[in-house]
N, CA, C and O atoms as a MOPAC input file, in Angstrom:
PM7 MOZYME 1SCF
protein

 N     23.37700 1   -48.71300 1   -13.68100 1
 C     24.00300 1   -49.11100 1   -12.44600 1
 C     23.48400 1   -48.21900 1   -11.33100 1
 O     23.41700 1   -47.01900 1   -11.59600 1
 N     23.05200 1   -48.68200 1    -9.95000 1
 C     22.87000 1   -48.03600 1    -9.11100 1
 C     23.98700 1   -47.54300 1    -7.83500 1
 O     24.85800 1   -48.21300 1    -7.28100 1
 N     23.73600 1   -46.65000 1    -7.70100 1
 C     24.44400 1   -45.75000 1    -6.86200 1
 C     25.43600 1   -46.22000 1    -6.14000 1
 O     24.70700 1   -46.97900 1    -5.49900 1
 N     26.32000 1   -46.38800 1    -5.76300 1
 C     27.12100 1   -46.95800 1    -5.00200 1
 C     28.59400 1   -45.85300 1    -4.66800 1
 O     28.98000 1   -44.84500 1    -5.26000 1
 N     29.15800 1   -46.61200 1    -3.42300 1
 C     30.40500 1   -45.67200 1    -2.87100 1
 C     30.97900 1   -46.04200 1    -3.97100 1
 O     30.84800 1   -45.12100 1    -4.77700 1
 N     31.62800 1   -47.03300 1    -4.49100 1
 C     32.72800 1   -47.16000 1    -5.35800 1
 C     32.70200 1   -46.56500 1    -6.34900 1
 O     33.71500 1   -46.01600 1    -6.78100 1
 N     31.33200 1   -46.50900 1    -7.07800 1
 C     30.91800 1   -45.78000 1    -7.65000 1
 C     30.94400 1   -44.29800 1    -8.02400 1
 O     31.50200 1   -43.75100 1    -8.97500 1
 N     30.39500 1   -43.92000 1    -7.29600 1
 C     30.58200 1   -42.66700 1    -6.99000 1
 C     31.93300 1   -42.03700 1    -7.04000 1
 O     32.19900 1   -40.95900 1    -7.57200 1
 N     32.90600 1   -42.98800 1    -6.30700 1
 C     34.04700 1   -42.30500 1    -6.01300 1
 C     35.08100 1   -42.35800 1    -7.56500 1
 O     35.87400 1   -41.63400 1    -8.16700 1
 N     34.53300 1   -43.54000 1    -7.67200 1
 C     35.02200 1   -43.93400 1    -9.97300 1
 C     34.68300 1   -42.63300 1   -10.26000 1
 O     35.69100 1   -41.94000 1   -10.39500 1
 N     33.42300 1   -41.90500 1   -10.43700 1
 C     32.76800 1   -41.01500 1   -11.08700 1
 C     33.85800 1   -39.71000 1   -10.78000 1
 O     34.48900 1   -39.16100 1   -11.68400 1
 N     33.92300 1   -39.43900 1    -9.76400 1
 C     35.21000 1   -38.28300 1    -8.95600 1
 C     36.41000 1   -38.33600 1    -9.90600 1
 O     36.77200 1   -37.53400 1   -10.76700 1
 N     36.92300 1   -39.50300 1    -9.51000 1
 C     38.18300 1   -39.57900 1    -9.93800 1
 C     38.43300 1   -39.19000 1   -11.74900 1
 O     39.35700 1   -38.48600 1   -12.15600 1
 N     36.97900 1   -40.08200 1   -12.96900 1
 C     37.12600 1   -39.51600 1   -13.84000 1
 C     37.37400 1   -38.22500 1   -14.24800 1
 O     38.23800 1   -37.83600 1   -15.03300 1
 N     36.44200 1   -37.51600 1   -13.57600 1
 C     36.18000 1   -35.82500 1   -13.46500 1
 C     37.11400 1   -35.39800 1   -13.52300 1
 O     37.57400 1   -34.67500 1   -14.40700 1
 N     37.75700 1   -35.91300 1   -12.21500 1
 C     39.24000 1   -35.07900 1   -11.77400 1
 C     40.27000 1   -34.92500 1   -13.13400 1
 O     40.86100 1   -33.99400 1   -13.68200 1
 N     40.11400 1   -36.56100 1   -13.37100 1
 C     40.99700 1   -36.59400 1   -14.47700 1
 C     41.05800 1   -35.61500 1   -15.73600 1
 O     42.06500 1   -35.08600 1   -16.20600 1
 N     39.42900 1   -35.47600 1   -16.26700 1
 C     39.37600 1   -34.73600 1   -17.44000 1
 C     39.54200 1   -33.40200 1   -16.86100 1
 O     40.00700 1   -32.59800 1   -17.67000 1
 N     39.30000 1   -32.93800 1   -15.71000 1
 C     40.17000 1   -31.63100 1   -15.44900 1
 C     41.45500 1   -31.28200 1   -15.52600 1
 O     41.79700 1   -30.16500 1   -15.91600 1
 N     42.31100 1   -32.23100 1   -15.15200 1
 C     43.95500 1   -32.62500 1   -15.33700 1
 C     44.40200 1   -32.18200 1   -16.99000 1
 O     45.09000 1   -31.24300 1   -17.39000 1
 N     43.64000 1   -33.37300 1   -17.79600 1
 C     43.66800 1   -33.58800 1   -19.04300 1
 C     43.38600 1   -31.99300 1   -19.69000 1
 O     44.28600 1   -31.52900 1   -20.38900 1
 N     42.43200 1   -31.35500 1   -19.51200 1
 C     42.28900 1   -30.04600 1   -20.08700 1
 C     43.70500 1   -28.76200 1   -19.35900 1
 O     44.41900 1   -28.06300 1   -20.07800 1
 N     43.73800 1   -28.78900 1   -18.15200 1
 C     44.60900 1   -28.33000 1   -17.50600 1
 C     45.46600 1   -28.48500 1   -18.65600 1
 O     45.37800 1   -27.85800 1   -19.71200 1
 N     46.55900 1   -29.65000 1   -18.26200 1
 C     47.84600 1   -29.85900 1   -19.47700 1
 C     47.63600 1   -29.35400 1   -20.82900 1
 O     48.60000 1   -28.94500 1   -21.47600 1
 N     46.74600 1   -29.34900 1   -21.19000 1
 C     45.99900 1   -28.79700 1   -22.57500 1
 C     46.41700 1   -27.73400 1   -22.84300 1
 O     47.28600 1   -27.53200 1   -23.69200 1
 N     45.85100 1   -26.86000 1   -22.14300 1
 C     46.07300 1   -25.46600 1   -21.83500 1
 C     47.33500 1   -25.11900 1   -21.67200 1
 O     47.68600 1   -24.03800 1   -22.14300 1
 N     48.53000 1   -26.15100 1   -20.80400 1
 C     49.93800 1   -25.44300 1   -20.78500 1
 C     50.28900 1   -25.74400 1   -21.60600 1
 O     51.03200 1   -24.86700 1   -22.04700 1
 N     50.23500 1   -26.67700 1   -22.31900 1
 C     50.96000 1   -27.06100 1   -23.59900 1
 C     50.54400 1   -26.05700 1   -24.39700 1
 O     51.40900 1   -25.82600 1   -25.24200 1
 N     49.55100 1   -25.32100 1   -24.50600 1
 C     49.19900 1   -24.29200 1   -25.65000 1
 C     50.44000 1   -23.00800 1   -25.10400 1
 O     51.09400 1   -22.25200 1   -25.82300 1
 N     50.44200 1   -23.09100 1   -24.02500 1
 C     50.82100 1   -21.91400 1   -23.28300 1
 C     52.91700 1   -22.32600 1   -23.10300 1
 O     53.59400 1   -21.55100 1   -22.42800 1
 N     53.36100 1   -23.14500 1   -23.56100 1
 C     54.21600 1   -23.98000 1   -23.33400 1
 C     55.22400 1   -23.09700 1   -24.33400 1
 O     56.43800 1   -22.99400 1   -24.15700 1
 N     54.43500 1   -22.45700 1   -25.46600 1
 C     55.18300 1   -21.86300 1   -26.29400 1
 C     55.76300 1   -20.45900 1   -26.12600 1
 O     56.48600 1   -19.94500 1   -26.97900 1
 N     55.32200 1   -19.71700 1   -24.70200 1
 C     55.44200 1   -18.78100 1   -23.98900 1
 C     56.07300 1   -18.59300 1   -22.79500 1
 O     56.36600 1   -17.56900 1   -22.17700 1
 N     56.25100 1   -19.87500 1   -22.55100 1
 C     56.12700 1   -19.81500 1   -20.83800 1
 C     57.20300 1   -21.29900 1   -21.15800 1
 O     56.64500 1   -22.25700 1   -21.69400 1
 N     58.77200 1   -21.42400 1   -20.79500 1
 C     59.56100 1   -22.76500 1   -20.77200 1
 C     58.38200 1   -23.64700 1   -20.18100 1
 O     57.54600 1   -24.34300 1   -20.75800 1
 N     58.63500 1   -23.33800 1   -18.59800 1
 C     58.04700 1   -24.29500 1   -17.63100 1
 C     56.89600 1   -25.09600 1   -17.80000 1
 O     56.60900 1   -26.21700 1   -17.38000 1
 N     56.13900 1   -24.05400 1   -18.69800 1
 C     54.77500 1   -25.04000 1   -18.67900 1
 C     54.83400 1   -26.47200 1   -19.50600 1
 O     54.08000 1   -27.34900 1   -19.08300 1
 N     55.70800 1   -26.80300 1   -20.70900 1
 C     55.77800 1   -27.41400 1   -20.89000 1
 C     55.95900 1   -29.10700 1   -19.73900 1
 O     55.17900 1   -30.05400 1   -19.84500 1
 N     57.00400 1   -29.07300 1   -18.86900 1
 C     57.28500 1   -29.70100 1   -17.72800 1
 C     55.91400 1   -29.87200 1   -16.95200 1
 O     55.58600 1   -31.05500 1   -16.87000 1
 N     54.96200 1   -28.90700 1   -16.31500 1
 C     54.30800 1   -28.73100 1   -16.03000 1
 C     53.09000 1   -29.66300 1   -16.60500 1
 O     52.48700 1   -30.44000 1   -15.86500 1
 N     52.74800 1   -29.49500 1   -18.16600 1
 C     52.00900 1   -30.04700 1   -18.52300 1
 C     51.76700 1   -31.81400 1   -18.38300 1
 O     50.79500 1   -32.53600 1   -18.16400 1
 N     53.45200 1   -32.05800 1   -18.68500 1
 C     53.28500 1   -33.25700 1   -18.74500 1
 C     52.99400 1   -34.01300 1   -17.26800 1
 O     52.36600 1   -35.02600 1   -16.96000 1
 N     53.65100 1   -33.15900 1   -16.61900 1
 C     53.30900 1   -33.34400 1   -15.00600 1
 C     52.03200 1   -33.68400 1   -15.03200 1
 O     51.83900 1   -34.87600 1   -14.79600 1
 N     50.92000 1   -32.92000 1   -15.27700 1
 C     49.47200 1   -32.60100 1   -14.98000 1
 C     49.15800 1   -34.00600 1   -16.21500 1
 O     48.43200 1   -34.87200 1   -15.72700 1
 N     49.46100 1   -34.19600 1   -17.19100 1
 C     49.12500 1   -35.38800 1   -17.49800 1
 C     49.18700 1   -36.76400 1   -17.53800 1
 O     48.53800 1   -37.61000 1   -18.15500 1
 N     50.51200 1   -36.83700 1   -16.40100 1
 C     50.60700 1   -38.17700 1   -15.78200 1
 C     49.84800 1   -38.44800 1   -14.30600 1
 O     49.46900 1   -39.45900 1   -13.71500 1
 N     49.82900 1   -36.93400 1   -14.01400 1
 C     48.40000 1   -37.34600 1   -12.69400 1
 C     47.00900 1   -37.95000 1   -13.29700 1
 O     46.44500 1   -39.00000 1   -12.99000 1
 N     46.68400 1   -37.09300 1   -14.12100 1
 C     45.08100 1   -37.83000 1   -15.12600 1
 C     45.49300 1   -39.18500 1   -15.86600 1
 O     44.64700 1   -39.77200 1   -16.54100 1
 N     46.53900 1   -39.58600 1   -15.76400 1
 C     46.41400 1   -41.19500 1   -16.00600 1
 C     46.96700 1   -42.06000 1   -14.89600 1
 O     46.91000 1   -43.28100 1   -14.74600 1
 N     47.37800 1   -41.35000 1   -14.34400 1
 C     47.01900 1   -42.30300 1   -12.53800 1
 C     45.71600 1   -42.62300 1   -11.81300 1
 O     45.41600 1   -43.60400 1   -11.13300 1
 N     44.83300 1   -41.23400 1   -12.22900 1
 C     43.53300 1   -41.08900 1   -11.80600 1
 C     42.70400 1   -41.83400 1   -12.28400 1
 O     41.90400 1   -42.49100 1   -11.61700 1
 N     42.80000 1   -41.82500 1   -13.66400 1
 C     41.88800 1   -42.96600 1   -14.70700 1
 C     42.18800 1   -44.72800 1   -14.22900 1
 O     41.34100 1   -45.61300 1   -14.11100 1
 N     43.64100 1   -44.81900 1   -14.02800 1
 C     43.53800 1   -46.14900 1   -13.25000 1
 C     43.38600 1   -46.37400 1   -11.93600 1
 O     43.21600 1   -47.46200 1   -11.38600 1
 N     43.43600 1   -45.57100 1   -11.57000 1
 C     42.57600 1   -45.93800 1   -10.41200 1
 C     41.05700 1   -45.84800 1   -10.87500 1
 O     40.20200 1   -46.73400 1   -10.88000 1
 N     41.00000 1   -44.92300 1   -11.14400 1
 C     39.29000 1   -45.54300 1   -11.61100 1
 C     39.06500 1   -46.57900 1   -12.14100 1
 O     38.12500 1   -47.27400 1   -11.75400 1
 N     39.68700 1   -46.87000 1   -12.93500 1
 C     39.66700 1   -47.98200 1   -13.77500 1
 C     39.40200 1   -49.45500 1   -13.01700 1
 O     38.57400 1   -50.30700 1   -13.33700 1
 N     40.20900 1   -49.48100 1   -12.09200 1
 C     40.68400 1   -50.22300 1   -10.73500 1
 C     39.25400 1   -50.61300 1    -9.89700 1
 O     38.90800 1   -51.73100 1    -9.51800 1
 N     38.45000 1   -49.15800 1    -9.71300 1
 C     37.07200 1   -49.49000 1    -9.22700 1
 C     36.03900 1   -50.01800 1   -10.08600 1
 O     34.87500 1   -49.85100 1    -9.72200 1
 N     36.24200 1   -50.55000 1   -11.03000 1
 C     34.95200 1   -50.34400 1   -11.41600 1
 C     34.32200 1   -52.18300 1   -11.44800 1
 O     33.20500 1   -52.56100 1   -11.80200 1
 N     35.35800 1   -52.93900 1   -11.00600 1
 C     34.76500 1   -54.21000 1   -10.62400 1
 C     34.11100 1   -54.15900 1    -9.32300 1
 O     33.08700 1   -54.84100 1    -9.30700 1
 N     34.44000 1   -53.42500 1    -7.96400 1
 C     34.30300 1   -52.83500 1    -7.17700 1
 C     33.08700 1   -52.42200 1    -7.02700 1
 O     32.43700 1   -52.88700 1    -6.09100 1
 N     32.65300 1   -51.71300 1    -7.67400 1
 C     31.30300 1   -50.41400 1    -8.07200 1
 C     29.83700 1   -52.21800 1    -8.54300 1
 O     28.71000 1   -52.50500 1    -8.14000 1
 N     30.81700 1   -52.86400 1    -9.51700 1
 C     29.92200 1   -54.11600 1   -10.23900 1
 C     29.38200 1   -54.66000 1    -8.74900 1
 O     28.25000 1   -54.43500 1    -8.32100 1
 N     30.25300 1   -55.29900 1    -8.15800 1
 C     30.26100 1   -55.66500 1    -7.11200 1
 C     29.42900 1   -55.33500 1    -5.75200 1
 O     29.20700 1   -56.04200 1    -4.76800 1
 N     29.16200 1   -54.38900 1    -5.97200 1
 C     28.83300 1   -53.56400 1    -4.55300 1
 C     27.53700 1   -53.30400 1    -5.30400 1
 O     26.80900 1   -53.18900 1    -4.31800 1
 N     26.52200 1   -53.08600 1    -6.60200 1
 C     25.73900 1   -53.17300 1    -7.29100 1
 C     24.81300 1   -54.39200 1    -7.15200 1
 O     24.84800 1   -55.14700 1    -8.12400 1
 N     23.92800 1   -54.77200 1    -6.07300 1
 C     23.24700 1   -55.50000 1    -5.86200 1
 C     22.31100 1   -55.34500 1    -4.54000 1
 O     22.56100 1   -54.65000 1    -3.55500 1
 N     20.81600 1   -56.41800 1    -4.83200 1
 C     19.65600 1   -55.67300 1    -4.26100 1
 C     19.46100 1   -57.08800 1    -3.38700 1
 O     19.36300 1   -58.10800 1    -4.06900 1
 N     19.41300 1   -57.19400 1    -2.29900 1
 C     19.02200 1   -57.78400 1    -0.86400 1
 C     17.72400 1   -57.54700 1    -0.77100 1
 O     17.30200 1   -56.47500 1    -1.20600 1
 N     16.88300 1   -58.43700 1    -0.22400 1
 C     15.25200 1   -58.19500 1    -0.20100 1
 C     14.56500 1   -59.63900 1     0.61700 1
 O     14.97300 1   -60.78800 1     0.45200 1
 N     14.15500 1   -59.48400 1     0.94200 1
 C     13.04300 1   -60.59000 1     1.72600 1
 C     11.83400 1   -60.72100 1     0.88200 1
 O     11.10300 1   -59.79200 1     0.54000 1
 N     11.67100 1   -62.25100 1     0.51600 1
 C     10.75100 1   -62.78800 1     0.14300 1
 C      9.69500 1   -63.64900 1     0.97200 1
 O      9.98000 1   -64.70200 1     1.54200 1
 N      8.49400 1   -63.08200 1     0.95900 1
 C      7.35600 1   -63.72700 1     1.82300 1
 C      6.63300 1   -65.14400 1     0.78600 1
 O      6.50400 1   -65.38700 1    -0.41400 1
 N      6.39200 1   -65.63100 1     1.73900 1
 C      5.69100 1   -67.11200 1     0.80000 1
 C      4.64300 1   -67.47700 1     2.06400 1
 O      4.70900 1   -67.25300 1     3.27300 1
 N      3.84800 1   -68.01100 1     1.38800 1
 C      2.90300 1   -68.20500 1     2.53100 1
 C      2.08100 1   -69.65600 1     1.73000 1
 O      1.48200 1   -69.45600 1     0.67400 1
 N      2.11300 1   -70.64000 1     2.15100 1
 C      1.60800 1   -72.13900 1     2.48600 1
 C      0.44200 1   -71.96700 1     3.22900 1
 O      0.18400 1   -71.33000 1     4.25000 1
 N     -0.50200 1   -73.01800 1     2.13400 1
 C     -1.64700 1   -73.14100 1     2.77900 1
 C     -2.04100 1   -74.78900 1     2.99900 1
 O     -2.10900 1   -75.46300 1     1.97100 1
 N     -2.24100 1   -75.30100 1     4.00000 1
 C     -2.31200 1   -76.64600 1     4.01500 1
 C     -3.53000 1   -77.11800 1     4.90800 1
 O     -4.12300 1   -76.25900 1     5.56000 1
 N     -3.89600 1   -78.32200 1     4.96600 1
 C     -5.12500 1   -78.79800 1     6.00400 1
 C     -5.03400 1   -78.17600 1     7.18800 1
 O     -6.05700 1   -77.63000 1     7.60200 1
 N     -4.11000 1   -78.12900 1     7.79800 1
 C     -4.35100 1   -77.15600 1     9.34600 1
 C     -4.33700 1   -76.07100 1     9.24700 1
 O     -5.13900 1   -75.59300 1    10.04900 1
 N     -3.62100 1   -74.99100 1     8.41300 1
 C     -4.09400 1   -73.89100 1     8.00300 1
 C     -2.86900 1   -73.21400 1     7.27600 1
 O     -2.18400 1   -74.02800 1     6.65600 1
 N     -2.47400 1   -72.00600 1     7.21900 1
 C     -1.72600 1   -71.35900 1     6.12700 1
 C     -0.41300 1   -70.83100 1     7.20000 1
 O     -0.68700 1   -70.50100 1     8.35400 1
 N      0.84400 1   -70.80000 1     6.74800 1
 C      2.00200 1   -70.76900 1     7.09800 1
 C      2.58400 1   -69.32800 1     6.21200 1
 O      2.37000 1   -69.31300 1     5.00000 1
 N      3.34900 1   -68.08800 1     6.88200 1
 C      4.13100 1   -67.51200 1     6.26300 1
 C      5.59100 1   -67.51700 1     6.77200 1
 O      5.99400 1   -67.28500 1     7.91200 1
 N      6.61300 1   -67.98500 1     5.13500 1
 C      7.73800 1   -68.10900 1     5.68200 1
 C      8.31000 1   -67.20800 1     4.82800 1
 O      8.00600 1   -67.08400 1     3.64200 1
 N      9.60100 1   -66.22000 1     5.75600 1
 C     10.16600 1   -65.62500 1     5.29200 1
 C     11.68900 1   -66.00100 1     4.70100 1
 O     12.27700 1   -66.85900 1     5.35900 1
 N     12.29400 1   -65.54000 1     3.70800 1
 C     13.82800 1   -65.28500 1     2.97700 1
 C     14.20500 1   -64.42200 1     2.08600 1
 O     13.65700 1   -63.70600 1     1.24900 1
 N     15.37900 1   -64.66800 1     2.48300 1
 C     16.30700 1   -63.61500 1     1.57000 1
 C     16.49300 1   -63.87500 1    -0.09700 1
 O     16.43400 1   -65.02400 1    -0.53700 1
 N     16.66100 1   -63.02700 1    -0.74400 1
 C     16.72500 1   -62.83800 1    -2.26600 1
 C     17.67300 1   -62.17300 1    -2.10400 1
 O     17.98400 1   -61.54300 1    -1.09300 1
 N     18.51700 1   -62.30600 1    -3.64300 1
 C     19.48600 1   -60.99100 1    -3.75700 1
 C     19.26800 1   -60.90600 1    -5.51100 1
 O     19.08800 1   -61.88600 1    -6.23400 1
 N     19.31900 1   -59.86300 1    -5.83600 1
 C     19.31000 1   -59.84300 1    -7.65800 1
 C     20.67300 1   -58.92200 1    -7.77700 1
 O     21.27100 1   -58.22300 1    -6.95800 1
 N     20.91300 1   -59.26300 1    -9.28700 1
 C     21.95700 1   -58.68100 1   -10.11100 1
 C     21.67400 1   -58.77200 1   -11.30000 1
 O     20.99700 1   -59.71600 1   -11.70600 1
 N     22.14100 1   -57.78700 1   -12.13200 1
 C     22.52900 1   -58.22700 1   -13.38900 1
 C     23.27000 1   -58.58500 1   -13.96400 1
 O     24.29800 1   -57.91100 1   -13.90600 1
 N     23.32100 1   -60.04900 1   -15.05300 1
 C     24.12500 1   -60.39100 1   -15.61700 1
 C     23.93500 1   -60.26000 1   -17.10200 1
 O     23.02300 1   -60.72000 1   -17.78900 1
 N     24.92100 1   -59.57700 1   -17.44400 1
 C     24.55600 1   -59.43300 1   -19.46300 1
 C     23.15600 1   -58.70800 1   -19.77200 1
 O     22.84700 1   -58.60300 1   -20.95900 1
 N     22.51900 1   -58.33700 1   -19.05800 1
 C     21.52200 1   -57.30200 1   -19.62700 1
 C     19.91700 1   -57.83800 1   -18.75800 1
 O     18.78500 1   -57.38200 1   -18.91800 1
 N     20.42100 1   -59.01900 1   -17.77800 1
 C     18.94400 1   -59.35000 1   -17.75000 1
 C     19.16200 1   -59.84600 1   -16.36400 1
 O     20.25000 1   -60.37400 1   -16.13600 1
 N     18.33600 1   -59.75900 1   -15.45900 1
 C     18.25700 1   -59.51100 1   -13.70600 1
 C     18.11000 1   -61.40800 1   -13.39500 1
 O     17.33500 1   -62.17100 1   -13.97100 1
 N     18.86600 1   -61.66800 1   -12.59100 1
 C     19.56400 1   -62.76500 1   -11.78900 1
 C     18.88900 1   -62.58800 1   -10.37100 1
 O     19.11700 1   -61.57500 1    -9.70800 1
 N     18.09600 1   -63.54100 1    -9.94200 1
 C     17.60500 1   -63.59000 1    -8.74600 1
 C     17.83000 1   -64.93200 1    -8.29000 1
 O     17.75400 1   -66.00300 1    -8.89100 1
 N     18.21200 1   -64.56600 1    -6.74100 1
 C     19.05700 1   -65.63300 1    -6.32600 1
 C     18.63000 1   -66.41600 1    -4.69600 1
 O     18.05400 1   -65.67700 1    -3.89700 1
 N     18.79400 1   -67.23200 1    -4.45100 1
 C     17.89100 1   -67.61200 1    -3.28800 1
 C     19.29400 1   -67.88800 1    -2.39200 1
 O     20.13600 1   -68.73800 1    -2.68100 1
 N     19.36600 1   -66.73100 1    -0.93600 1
 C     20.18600 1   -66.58000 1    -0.03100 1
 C     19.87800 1   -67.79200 1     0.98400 1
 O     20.57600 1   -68.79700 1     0.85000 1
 N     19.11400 1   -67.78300 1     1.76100 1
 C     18.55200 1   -68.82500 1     2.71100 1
 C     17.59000 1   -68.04100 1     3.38700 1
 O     17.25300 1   -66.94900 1     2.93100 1
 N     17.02000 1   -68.59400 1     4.65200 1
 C     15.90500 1   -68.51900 1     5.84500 1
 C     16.27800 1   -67.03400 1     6.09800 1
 O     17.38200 1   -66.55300 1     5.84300 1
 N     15.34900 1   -66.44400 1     6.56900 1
 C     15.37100 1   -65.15200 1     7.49400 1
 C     15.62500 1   -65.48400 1     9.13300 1
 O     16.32500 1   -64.84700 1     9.92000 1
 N     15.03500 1   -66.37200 1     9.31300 1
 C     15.36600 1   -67.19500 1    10.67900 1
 C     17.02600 1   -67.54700 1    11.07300 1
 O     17.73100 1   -67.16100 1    12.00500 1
 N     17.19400 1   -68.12100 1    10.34500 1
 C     18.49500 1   -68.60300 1    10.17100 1
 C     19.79300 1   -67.57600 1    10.03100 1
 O     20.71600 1   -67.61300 1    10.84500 1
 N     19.75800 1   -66.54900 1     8.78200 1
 C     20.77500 1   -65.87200 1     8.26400 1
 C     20.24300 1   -64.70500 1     8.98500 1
 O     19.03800 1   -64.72200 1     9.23700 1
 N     20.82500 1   -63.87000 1     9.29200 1
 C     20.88600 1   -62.25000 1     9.41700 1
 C     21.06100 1   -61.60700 1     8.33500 1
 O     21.30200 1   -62.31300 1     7.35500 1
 N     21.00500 1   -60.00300 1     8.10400 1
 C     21.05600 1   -59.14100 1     6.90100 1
 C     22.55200 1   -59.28500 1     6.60100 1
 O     22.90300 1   -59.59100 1     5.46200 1
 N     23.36700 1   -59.09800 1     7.48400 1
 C     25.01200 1   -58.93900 1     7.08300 1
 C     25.56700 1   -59.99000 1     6.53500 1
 O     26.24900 1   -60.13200 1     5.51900 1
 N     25.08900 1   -60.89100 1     7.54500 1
 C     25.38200 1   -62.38000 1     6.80600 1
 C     25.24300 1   -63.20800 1     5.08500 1
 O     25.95200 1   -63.92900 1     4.38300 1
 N     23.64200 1   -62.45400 1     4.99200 1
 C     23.01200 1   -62.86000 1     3.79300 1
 C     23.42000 1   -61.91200 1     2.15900 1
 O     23.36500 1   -62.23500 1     0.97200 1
 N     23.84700 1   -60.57000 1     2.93800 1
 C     24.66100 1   -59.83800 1     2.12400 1
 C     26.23700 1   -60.36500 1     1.80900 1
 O     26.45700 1   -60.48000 1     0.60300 1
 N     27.29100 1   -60.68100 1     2.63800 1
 C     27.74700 1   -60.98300 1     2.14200 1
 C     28.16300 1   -62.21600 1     1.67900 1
 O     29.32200 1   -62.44500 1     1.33200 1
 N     26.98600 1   -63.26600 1     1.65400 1
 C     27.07400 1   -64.77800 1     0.77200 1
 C     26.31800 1   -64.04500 1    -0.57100 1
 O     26.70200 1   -64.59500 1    -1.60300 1
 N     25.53900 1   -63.16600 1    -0.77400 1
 C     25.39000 1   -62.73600 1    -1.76100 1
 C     26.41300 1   -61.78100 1    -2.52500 1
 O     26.24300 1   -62.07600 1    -3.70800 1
 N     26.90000 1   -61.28400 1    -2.49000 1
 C     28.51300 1   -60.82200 1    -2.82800 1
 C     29.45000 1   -61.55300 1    -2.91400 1
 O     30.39300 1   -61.08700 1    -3.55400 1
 N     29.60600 1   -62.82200 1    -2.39900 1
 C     30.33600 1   -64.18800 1    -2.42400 1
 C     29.80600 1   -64.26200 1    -4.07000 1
 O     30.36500 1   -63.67300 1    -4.99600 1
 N     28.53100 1   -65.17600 1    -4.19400 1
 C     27.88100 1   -65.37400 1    -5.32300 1
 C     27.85800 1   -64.72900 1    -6.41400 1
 O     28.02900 1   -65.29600 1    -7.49300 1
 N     27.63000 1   -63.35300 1    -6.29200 1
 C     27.56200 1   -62.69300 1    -7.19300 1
 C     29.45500 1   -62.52800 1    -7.94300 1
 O     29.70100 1   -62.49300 1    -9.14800 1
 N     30.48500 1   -62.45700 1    -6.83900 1
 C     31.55600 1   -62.52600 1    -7.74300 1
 C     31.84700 1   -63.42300 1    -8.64600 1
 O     32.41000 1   -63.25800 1    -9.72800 1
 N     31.31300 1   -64.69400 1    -8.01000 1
 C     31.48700 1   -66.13500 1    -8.40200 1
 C     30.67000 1   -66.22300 1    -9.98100 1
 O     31.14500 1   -66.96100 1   -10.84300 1
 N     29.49200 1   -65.45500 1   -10.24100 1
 C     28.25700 1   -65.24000 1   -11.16800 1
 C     29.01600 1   -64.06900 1   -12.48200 1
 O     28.65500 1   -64.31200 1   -13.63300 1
 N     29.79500 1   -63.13300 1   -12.33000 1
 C     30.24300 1   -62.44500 1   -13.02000 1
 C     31.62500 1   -62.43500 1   -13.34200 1
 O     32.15100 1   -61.95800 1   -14.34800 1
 N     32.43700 1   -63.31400 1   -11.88100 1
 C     33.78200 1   -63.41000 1   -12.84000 1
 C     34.93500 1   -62.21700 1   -12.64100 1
 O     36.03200 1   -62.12900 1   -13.19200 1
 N     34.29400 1   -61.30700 1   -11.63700 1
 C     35.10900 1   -59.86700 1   -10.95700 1
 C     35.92600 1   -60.08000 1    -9.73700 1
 O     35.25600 1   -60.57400 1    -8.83000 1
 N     37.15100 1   -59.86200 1    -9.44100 1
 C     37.92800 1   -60.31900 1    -8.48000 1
 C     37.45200 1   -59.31000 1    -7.14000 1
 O     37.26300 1   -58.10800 1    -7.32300 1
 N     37.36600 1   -59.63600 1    -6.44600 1
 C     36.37000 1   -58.53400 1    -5.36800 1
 C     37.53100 1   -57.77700 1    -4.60000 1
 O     38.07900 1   -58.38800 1    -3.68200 1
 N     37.96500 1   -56.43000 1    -4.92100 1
 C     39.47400 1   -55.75100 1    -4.51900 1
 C     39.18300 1   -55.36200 1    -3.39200 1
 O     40.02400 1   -54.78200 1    -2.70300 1

């Protein structure tokens, strides 16, 4: 998967979590010394499973936002002479193998535009509710 905010921010939030998760770890060891930590612990381990769903939460998000916009040149050659016309592409992957998709005209659509009919498509192509 390539880079993305949602992404990225999924990646954070796991982290955070398994820091949480070891945290509580630790008071619970320490739980046998110390009343409070017990309370404490469990505290610290219902934040790392808030965190995980929310991550969890992004990661159709991250799918979603995982796609490549590109202009395709074609160029026609005919009795009066040769024509180059430009459009938009967008690829994804679906199930293991790259989906290329025909947006429309460069003339016609703009980048923002053509991005998001390709994000239209692509939810429509994988089946991810776009949050």
């Amino acid at each position: 998967m390539h880079k993305t905010t949602a992404g990225e921010k999924r990646k954070a939030l796991n982290t955070e979590a398994l820091e949480l998760e070891r945290d509580a770890s630790m008071a619970m060891k320490a739980a046998e010394i110390l009343p409070d930590a017990r309370m404490k612990a469990r505290e610290l381990a219902g934040h790392a499973d808030e965190l995980k769903a929310e991550a969890e939460d992004l990661k159709g998000a991250a799918r979603l936002e995982d796609l490549t916009l590109w202009q395709m040149e074609k160029a026609k050659t005919t009795k009066k002479g040769s024509k180059t016309y430009f459009y938009w592409m967008a690829s994804w992957r679906v199930d293991g193998k790259v989906r290329n998709v025909h947006i429309g005209s460069c003339k016609k659509v703009d980048r923002e535009t053509a991005l998001q009919k390709a994000r239209k498509m692509k939810t429509e192509a994988i089946g991810v509710s776009a949050n």
